[in-house]
C-alpha positions as CSV (number, residue, x, y, z in Angstrom):
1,X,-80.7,-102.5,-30.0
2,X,-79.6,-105.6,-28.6
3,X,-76.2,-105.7,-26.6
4,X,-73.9,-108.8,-25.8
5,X,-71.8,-109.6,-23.1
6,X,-69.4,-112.8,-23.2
7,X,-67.9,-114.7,-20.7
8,X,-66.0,-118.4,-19.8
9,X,-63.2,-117.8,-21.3
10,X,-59.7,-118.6,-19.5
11,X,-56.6,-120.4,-19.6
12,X,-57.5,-124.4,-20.3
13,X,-54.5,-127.2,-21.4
14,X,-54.7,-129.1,-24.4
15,X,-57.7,-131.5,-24.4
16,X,-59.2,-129.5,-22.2
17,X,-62.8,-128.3,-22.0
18,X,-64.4,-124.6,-22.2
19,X,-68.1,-123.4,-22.3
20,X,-68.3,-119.9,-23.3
21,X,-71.2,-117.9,-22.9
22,X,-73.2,-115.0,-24.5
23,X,-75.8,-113.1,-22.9
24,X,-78.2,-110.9,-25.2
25,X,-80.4,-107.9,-23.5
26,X,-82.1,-104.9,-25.2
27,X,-83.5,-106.5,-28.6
28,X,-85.8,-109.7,-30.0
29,X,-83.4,-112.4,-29.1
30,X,-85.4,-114.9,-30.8
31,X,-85.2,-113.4,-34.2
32,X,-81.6,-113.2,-34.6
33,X,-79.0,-115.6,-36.2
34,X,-76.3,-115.7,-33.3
35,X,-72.3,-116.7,-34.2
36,X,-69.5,-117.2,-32.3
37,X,-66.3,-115.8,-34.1
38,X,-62.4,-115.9,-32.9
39,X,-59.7,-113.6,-34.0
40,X,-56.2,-115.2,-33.4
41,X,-53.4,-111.9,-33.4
42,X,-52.2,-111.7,-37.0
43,X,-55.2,-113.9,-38.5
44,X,-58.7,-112.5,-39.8
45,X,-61.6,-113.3,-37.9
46,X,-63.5,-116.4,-38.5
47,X,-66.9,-118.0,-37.6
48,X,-66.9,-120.6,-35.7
49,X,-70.5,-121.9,-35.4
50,X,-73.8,-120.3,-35.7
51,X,-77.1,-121.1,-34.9
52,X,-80.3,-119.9,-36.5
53,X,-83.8,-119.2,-34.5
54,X,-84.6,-122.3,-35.4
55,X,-82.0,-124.1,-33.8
56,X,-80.3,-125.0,-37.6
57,X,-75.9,-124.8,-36.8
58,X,-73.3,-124.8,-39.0
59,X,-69.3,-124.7,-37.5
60,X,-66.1,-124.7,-39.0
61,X,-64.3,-127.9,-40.4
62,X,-61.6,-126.9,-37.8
63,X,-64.2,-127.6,-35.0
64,X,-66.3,-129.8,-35.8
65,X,-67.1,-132.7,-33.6
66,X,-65.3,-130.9,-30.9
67,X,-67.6,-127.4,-30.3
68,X,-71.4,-127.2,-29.6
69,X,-73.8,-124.5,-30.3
70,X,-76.9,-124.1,-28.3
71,X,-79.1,-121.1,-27.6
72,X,-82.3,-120.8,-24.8
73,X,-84.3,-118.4,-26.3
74,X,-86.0,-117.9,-22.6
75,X,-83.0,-117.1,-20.8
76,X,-81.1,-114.9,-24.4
77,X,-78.3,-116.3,-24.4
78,X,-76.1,-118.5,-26.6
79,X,-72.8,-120.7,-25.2
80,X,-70.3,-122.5,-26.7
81,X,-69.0,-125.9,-25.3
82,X,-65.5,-126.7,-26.6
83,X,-64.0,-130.0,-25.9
84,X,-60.6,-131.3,-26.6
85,X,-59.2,-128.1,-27.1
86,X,-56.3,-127.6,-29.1
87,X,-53.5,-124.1,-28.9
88,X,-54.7,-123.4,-32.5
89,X,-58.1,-122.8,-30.7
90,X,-56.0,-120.1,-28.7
91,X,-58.2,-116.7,-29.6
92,X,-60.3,-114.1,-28.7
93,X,-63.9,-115.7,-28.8
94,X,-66.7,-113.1,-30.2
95,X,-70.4,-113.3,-29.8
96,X,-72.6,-111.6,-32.8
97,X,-75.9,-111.9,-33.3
98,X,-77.5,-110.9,-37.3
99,X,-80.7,-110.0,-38.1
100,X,-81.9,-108.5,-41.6
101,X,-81.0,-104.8,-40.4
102,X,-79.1,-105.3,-37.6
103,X,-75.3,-106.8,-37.0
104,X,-74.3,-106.5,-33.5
105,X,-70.9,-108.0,-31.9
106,X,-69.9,-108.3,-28.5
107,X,-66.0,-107.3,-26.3
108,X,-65.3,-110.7,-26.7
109,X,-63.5,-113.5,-24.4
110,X,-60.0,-114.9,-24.5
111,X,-59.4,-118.4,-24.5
112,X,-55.9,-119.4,-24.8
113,X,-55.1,-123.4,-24.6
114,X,-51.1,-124.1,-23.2
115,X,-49.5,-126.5,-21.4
């Protein structure tokens, strides 16, 4: 089964810059859907962006413009580059990857915007 490890994350000051990323080892890479989530405490989790095999992304009205999706299917992995960050973008940043029988998350990486 395929296992995720996150990383970038840190403390960045508003309209600031971030690139998280997610490396995949132990499944098909390719054939999954991958998604970056955050969970703010107090607040459900939400997706941010995903990206299909394909390359196809969707994000979150909140982001858009701002965040980038991208994923090399050589190197499996999947990053995140957030630009003019805001402290409403303060979170803990999740990798998952979906496939049709499998829905795999990773630890997860803080990211907390402050002056």
């Amino acid at each position: 089964q395929v296992q995720l490890v996150e990383s970038g994350g840190g403390l960045v000051q508003p309209g600031g810059s971030l690139r998280l990323s997610c490396a995949a080892s132990g499944g098909i890479f390719r054939i999954y859907n991958m998604g970056w989530y955050r969970q703010a405490p107090g607040k459900q989790r939400e997706l941010v962006a995903r990206i299909t095999p394909g390359g196809s992304t969707n994000y979150a009205d909140s982001v858009k413009g701002r965040f980038t999706i991208s994923r090399d299917n050589e190197k499996n992995t999947v990053h995140l580059q957030m630009n003019s960050l805001k402290p409403e973008d303060t979170a803990i940043y999740l990798c998952n990857a979906q496939s049709v029988t499998r829905n795999v998350w990773g630890q997860g990486t803080q990211v907390t915007v402050s002056s």
